[in-house]
C-alpha positions in Angstrom: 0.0 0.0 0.0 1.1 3.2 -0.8 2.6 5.3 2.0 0.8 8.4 0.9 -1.9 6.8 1.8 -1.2 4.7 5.2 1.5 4.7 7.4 2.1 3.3 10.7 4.1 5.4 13.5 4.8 3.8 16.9 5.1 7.9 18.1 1.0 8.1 16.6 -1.6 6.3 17.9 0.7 3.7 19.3 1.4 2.4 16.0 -1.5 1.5 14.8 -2.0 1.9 10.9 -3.4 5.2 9.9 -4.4 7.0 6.9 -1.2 9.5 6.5 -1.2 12.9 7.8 -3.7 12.4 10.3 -4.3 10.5 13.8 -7.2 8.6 12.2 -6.6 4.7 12.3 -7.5 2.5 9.1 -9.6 -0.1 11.6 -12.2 3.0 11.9 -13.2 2.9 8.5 -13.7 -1.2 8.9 -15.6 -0.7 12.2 -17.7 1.8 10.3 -19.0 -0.9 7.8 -19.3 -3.7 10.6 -21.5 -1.1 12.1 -24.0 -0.7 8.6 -22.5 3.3 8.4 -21.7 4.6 5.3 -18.6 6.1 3.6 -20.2 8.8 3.6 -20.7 8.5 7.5 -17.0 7.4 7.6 -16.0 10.5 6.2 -18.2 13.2 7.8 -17.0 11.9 11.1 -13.4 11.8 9.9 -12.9 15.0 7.8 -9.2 14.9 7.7 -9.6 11.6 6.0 -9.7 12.3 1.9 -12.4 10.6 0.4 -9.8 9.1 -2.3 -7.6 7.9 0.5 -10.2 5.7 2.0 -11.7 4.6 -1.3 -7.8 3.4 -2.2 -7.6 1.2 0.9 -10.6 -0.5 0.5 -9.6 -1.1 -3.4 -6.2 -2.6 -1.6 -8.4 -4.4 0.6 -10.9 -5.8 -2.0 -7.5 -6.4 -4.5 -6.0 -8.6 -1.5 -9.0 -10.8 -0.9 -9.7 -11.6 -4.1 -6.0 -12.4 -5.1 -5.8 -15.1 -2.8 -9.1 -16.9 -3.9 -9.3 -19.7 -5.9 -11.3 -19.5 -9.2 -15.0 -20.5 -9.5 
């Protein structure tokens, strides 16, 4: 993943993986969707997050789950 768009700091937010340039962890946006909020939720709550940044990791998400299963 592109470190313009996550990065991972042990000095910010104890390390956890965060969308870069802000205190914001990746794992919120996930929680967000467990809890049947919207990106548009996400986003509002999170304004320092850039839509296109959030939209990138769950392209990087979706790309890794699919890679690793088998054909139909």
């Amino acid at each position: 993943m592109d470190a313009t768009i996550i990065s991972r700091d042990p000095e910010i937010m104890s390390g956890a993986l965060c969308f870069t340039g802000t205190r914001v962890p990746v794992q919120n946006l996930f929680d967000y969707f467990e809890g049947s909020s919207s990106l548009a939720d996400f986003l509002e709550d999170f304004p320092s997050v850039k839509r296109e940044a959030a939209v990138a990791v769950l392209e990087a998400a979706r790309t890794s789950l699919f890679a690793d299963a088998a054909p139909a």
